[in-house]
N, C-alpha and C positions, 0 to 999 in steps of 0.2 A: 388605109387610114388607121392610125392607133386607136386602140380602144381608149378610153376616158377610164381614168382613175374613179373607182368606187367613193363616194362621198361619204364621210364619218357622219352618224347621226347622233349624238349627246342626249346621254339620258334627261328628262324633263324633272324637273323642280316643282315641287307646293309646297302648299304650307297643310301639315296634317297634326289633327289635335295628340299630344302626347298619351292619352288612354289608350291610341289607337295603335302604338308603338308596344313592340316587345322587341327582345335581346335574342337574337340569334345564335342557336349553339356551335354556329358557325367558325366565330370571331376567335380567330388563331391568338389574340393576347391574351395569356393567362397568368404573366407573372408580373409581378406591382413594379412599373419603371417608370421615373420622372414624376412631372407633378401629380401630388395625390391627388383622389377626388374629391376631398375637402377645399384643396383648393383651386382644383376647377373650379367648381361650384362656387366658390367666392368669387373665382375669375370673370363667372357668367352674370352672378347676379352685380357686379360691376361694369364690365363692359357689354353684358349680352351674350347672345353664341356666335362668335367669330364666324366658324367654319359649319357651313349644313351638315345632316348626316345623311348617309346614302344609306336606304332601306329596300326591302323588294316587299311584293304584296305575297300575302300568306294563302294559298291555294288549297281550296278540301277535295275532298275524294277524290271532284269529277271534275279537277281543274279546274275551277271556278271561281276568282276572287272571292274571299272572308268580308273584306272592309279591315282586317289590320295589316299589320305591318311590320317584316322585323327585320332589326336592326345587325347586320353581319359584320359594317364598319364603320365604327365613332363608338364602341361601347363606353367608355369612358363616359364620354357626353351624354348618352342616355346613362347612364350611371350618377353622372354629375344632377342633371334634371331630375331626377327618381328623389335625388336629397334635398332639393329645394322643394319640390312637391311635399314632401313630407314633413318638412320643416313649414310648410303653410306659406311659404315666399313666391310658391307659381301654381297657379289654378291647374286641375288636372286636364282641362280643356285646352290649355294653353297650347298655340298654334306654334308648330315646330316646323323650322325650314329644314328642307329633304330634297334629296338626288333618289327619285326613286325608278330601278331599275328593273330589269327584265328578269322574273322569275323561271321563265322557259329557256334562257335565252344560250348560246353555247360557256358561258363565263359561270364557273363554280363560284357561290358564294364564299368558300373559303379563300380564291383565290383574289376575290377583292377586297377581303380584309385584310390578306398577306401583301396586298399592292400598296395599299394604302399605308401600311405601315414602316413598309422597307423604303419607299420611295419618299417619306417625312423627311428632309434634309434639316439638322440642326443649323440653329442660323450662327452662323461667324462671328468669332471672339470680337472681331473689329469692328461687323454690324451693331454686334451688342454694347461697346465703348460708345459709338457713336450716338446712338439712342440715348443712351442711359445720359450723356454728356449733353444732347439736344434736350431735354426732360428737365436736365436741372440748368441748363440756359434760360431755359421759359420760368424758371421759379420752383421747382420741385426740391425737396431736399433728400439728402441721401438714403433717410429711413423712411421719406414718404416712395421714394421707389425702390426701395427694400418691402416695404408693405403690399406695394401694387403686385409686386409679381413672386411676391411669396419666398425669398431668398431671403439673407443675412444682412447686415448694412455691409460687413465685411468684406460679398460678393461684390457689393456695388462699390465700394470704395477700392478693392482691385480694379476694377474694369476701368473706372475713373481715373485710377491714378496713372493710366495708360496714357493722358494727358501730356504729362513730363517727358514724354517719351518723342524726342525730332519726327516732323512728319515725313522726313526721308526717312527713317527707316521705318516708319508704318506704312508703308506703301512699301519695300522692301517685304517685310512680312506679308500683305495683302498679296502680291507676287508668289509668294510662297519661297522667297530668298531668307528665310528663317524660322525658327520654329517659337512658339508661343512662348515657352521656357527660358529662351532667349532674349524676347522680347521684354517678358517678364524682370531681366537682369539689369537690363536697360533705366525700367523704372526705378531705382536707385538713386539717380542723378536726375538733375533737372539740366543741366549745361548739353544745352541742344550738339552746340561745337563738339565737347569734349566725347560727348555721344559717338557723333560722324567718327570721328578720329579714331574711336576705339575701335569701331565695326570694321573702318578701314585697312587698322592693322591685322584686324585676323581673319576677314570677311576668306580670303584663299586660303585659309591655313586648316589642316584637318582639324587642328585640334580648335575649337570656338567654344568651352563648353560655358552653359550660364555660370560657374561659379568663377570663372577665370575672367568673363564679364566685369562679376561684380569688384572681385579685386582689382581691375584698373580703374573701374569709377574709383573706387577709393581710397586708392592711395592719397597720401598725404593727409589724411582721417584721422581721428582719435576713438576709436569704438569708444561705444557711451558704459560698456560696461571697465573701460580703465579706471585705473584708482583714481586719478586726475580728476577725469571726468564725474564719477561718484560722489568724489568729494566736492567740488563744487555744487554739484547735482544740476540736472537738465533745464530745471526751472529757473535757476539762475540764468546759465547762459542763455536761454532761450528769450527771458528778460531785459539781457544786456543786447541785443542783437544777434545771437548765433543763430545758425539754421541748423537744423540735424536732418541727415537724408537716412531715411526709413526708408525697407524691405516690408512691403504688406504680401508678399507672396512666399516667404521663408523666415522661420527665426534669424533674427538680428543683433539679440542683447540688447534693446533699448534703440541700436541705429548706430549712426555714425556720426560725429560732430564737424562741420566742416573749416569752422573758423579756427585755427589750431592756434596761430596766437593770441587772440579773443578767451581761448580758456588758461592757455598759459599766464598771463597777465591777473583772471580770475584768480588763479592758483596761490599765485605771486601775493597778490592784494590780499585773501582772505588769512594765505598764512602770516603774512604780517601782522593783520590785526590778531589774530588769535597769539601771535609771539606779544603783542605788547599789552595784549594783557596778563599774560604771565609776569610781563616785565614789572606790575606792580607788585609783583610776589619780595622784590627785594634781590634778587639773583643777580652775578655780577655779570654775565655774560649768557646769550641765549644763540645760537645758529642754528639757522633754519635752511631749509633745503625740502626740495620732491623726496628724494631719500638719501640716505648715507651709506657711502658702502661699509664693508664689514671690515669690523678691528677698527671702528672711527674711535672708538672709546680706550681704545689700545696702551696704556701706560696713564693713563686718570684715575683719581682715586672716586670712588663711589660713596655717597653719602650713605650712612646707615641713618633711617628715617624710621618713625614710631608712626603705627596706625593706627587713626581714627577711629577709638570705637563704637560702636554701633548704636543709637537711640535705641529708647526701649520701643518705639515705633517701627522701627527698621529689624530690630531682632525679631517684634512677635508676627512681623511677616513674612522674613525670614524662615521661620520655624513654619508657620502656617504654609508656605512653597513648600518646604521638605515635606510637610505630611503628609500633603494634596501628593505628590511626587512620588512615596512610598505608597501609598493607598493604589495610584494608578498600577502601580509596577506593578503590584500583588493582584490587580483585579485581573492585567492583560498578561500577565507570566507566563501561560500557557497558549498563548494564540499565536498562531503561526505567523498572520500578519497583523497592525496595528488600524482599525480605522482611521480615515483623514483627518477626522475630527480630536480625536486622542493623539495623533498623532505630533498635531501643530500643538498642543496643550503641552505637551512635552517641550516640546522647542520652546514655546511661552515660558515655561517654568523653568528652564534650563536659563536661558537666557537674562531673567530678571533676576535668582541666586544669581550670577556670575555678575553680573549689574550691583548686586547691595554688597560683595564678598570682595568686588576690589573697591578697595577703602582708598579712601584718599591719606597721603603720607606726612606727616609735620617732620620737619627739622628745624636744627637747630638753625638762631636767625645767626650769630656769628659766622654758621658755616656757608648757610644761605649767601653770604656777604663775599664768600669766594669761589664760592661755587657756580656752575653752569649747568645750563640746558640744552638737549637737544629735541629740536620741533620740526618733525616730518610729517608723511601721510603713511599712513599702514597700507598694507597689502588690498583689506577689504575697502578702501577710499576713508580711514575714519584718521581720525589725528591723530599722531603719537606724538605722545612728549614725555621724553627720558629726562626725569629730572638730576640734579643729584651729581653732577661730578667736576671734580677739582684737577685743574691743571700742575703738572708740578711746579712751577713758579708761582703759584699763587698758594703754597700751602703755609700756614701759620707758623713765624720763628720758631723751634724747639729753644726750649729752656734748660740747658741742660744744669746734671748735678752742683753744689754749690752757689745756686742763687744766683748764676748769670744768663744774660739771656741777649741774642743777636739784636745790635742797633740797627734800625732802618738802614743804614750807610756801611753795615758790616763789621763795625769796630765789634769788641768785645767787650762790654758794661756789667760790676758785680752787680748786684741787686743793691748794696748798701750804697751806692754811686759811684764809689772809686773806683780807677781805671784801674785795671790790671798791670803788674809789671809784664815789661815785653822784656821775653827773649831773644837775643843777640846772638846772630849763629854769622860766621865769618867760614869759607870755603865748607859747610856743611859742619863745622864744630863751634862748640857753645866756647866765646871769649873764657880767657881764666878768671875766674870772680876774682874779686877783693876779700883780701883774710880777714875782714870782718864780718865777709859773709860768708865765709866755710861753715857758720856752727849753725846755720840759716837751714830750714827743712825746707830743700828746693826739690823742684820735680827732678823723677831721674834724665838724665841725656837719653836722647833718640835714641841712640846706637848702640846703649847698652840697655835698652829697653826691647830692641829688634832683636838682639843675641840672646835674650831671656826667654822670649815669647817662643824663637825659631825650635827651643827644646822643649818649651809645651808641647808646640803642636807635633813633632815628633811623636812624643809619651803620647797625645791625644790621638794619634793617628793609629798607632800600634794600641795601642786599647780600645778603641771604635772597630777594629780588625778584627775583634775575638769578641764581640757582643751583636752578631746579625740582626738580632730584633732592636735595640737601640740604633743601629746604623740606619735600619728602615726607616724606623723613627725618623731619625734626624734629618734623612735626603726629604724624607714626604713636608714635615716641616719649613722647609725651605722652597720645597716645588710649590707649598702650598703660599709661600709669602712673594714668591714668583708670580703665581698667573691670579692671584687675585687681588686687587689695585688697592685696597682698602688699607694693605701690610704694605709697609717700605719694604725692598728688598733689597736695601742698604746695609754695612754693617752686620754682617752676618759670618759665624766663622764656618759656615757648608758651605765650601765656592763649587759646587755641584748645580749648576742651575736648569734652571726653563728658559728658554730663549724665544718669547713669542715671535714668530714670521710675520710680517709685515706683506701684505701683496699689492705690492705697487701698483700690480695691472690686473686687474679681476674684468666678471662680467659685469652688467649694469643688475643684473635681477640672483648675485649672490648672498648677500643678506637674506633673502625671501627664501631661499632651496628648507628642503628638511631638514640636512645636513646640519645648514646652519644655524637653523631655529631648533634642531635637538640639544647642540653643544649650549645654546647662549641660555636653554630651558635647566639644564641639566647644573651648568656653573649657578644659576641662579637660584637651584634648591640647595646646590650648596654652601652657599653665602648665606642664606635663610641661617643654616645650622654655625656656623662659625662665630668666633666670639667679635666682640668688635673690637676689644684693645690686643694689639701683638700679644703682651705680656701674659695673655691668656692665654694663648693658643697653643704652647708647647701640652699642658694639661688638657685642653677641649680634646687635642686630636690624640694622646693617650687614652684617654676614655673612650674611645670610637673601639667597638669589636674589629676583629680581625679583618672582616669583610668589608664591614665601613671603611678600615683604611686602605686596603688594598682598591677599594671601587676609588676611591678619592686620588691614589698615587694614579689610579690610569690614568683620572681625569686630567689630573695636573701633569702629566707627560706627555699626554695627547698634544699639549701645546707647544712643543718643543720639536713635533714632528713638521720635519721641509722637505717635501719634494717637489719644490718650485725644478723649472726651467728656467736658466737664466744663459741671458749672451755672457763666455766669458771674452778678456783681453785676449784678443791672437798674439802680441808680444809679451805676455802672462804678466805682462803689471796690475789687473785686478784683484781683488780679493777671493775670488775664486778660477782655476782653470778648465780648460775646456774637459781635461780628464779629472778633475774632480768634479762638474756637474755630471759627467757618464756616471761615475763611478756613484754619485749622489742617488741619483734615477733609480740605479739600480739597486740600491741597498733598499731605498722605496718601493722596488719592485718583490723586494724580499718579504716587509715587512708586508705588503697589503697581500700576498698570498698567506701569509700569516696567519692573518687575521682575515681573511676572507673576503675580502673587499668586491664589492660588485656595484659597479656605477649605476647600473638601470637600476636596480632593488635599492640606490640609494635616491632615486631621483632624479636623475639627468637624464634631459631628451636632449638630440639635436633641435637647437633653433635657430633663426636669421641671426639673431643677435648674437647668442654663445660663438657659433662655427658656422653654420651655411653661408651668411652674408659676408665671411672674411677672408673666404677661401675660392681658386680659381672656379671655373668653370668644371673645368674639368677634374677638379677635387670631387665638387657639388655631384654632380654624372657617377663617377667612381662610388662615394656613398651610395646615391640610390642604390646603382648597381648592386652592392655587397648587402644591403639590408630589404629591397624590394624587390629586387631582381631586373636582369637584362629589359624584362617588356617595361615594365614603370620608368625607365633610367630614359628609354625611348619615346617614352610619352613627353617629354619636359626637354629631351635635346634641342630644340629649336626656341625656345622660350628666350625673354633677354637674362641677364643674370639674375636682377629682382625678382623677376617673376617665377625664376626658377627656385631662388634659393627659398621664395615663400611656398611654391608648392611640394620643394623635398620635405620642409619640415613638415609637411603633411605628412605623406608619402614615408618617412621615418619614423611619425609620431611612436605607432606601439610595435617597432621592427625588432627592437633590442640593441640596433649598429649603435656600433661607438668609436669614435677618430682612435686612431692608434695608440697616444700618447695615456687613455684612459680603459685601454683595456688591458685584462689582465691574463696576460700570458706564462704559461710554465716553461720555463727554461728546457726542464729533461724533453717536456714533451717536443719542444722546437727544436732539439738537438735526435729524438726520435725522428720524427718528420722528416728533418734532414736526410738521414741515412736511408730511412723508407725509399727517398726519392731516387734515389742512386742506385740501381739496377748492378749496377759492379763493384760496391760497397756491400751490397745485402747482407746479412749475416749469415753464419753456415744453419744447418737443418738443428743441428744438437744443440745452439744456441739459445736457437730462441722457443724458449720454455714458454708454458702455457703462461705464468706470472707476465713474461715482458710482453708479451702478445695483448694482456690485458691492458699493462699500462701504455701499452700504445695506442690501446682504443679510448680507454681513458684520457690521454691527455689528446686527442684529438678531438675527444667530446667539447672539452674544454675550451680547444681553437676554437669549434665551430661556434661555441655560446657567446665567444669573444668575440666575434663578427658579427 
């Protein structure tokens, strides 16, 4: 017959007064984790003491029970109790429930305080949702169980916002078919469906990570940090019916706005009303738009506007900012870093000058009458509005010499009323007059007016040939009545021009680059300086130092530079051919090694929008490839193209790669390279000197920075 299994006998439980308790040097916890004892102690003197302590009785000499008692596992709790005693909240009699144990028995006290501790299982993210979620069913609020158990409201508003989250895939999670992280991504969206669906598609796939989550809840989104969204601001929408889905588990920028034609419509509305009250300014035309691309102002003239000066209110505070501003400079000059407090004081102070310093601009009401605006939103969500410029058919008849002046209908009218005599021109020659008007002082004939001028400008040509600094002169003159719209570039005898490029087909977010907020910065310090009537300007830019005029001739050539891409005609009836765009490209190719040109140090990153989202799949792959390398390229091959082209532009952000058509390659060196590659091309030993050795390391450096 089998023996009978030995029966467990359970240590016995009392209640013993806490004086009679002491702290066991047993107790293996000796480093501070989880809740403090402050607030146990709040814990207990709330709910009580949850859990007994297990204590052994304290033995003298000769074996023999003391009457105390100490404690090897729960120190915390006898810890916690020690502060409410002392705080006068528990009498020191106070009767304490205990597990008390065998001091002879074969079980080390240390080893029961190491049991107790390892074998605490924390309770489950989803136990904890659940609670926290039954608590505020029954009437609790977020900060009163923030309070209760000594967390953040923030803890508890994750755990809650777990809510939103399908309870198929919480039970998924509870399985252990995902990781909290995960789950966490989840809460992003409330669309239980949209949820399922997403888990669906990558539930098999290695790659699931929560940030690839959260990009398919949101597509179709407007992050709340767009200019769009800015500019209307949250509180609007959120007023008009939008919802915005917030991330309480990772920075977000504010969220995401779900209603996207809900804000468009905002957009729409607000900027109208802000255009019509401009429109009581008197202007004859205002267009409005989200933004405009670049070169929108392209051939308009610009109002020269007089500004507002300053009340003596606005100046002595003015004055009062710069002095607070210089005082600060000079107290913190030497400190390595700035306090937070000084810091924002700064931005304060920066901020309100640049507030009182753009002045608002008056013109004239006449011009006002044909003049236009343009009304978009800035980069940072705030308004712009470009006042200030004339179309060329809306610019005011010229007057010319002798007191005439264009009729509405285009006749010719003297100023005294009378009509001019017309001349009568028959196959291109003026009729023979009548011999009583030979003695008549008529204008001279065309043709002998053309035969006179054709040997000025000879003698002018050959004389401008032999005076290099007036020839300077005169091109910058001209370049300069070219690219800036204020100057007719009419009527001019330099037929040397600037020919601003037009780009038909840009990105959406060209206008905003550096690029081209350095050129539109740079033209418009120089307009500052420039006179407003033509007739002045041969003299203004005479007085310009040598330097001044040569930085101004760059300016104004810069605009003249095209190295578009453009489809030519295959049967060459366009205006350009297929070998002259090569041949175009490549003269641009010349000039930007010139000049140094470097696209990443000017600001271009790969984005969905510029290139990733335009280009194959297998374009997309190949970039990573060249700028992340083979393992990143294979992280995203399986992706759909959307998803892919948003996660290259990650994965590219600070790589350096850039598409072919914007990197700058050396010729010698590609023509080095070449021969390198060619094993029975090589060059002989006595050739290749230590110099071309160099340069062919050199311009391989160069490849490689190009990729």
């Amino acid at each position: 017959m089998a023996n009978a299994a030995q029966k467990i006998t359970l240590s016995p439980s009392r209640d013993i007064p806490f004086n009679k308790l002491v702290l066991a040097q047993t107790n293996v916890r000796h480093i501070k984790a989880g809740v403090s004892i402050e607030e146990l102690a709040a814990s207990i003197a709330r709910r009580g003491l949850i859990q007994s302590i297990h204590v052994r009785p304290v033995l003298d000499a000769g074996g023999e029970e003391t009457g105390m008692f100490e404690v090897p596992a729960g120190g915390r709790r006898y810890r916690a109790l020690e502060m409410l005693v002392n705080q006068k909240r528990l009498a020191k009699t106070a009767s304490v429930p205990c597990v008390v144990g065998n001091s002879s028995g074969p079980i080390a006290a240390a080893e029961i305080s190491l049991a107790e501790n390892i074998e605490h299982a924390p309770l489950h993210p989803l136990d904890q949702y659940r609670a926290f979620k039954d608590m505020r069913d029954k009437g609790m609020s977020e900060e009163e169980i923030a309070v209760a158990f000594f967390i953040s409201v923030n803890i508890v508003k994750q755990r809650l916002k777990l809510t939103t989250v399908s309870p198929a895939l919480l039970d998924v999670y509870a399985d252990d078919g995902m990781t909290i992280a995960q789950l966490e991504a989840f809460s992003v969206s409330s669309d239980h469906t949209r949820q399922e669906q997403v888990w669906d598609a990558i539930k098999n796939s290695w790659s699931k990570e929560p940030y690839q989550i959260r990009r398919m809840l949101t597509e179709g989104t407007v992050r709340a940090s767009d200019k769009r969204a800015v500019f209307v601001g949250l509180e609007s929408y959120e007023a008009a019916g939008g919802e915005v889905l917030r991330d309480l588990f990772q920075s977000d920028d504010g969220g995401w706005l779900q209603d996207v034609p809900l804000l468009e419509r905002l957009v729409s509305g607000k900027l109208k009303t802000m255009a019509g009250e401009i429109a009581n300014e008197g202007w004859k035309w205002i267009e409005v738009a989200v933004s405009f691309p670049y070169g929108a102002t392209s051939g308009l003239r610009e109002l020269e506007g007089t500004p507002i000066e300053l009340t003596d209110d606005e100046q002595a505070t003015l004055d009062a900012l710069r002095e607070e501003f210089d005082k600060l400079q000079a107290q913190y000059e030497e400190a390595d870093e700035l306090p937070d407090d000084v810091d924002q004081r700064f931005g304060e102070i920066e901020k309100a000058v640049k507030s009182i310093e753009a002045r608002p601009v008056r013109f004239d009401l006449a011009e006002i009458a044909r003049a236009g605006v343009f009304v978009s939103i800035d980069t940072d969500g705030a308004l712009l509005v470009e006042r200030g410029y004339v179309k060329p058919e809306d610019e005011a008849p010229v007057t010319p010499e002798g007191g005439k002046h264009s009729d509405v209908d285009g006749s010719d009218v003297e100023a005294t009323g009378s009509v001019q005599r017309a001349i009568i021109t028959i196959g291109g020659q003026p009729v023979d007059p009548d011999d009583d008007e030979e003695d008549s002082n008529k204008p001279l004939p065309d043709r002998l007016m053309m035969e006179l001028t054709a040997d000025r400008t000879l003698a002018l040509r050959d004389k401008l040939a032999n005076d290099p600094a007036i020839a300077f002169l005169a091109v910058l003159h001209k370049f300069v009545r070219d690219a800036f719209s204020r100057f007719s570039a009419q009527g001019v005898a330099m037929e040397v021009f600037v020919r601003g490029t037009v780009f038909p087909v840009q990105s959406e977010g060209l206008r905003d680059t550096t690029y081209a907020r350095s050129i539109q910065a740079r033209h418009e310090a120089w307009e500052k300086r420039l006179p407003t009537d033509v007739a002045d300007l041969w003299d203004a830019l005479s007085a310009l130092t040598g330097t001044e005029q040569t930085e101004l001739f760059a300016h104004c050539a810069s605009f003249g530079v095209n190295a578009l891409y453009e489809r030519a005609d295959r049967y060459g009836n366009g205006a350009i051919s297929a070998h002259g765009v090569q041949q175009r490209l490549a003269d641009a190719d010349h000039l930007a090694r010139a000049v140094g040109l470097d696209m990443i140090a000017a600001g271009w990153r790969p984005t969905v929008g510029n290139y990733l989202g335009r280009v194959t799949k297998a374009r997309i792959l190949e970039a990573v490839r060249e700028g992340a390398g083979e393992r990143a390229s294979q992280l995203i091959d399986h992706l759909k193209k959307g998803d892919m082209a948003k996660e290259a532009e990650r994965l590219l952000a600070d790589s350096g790669w850039l598409p072919e058509p914007l990197r700058l390659v050396d010729g010698d060196a590609e023509a080095v390279d070449t021969n390198a590659g060619d094993e029975d091309q090589a060059l002989p030993e006595f050739l290749a000197s230590d110099n071309d050795v160099a340069l062919v390391d050199q311009g391989e450096k160069q490849l490689d920075a190009a990729e």
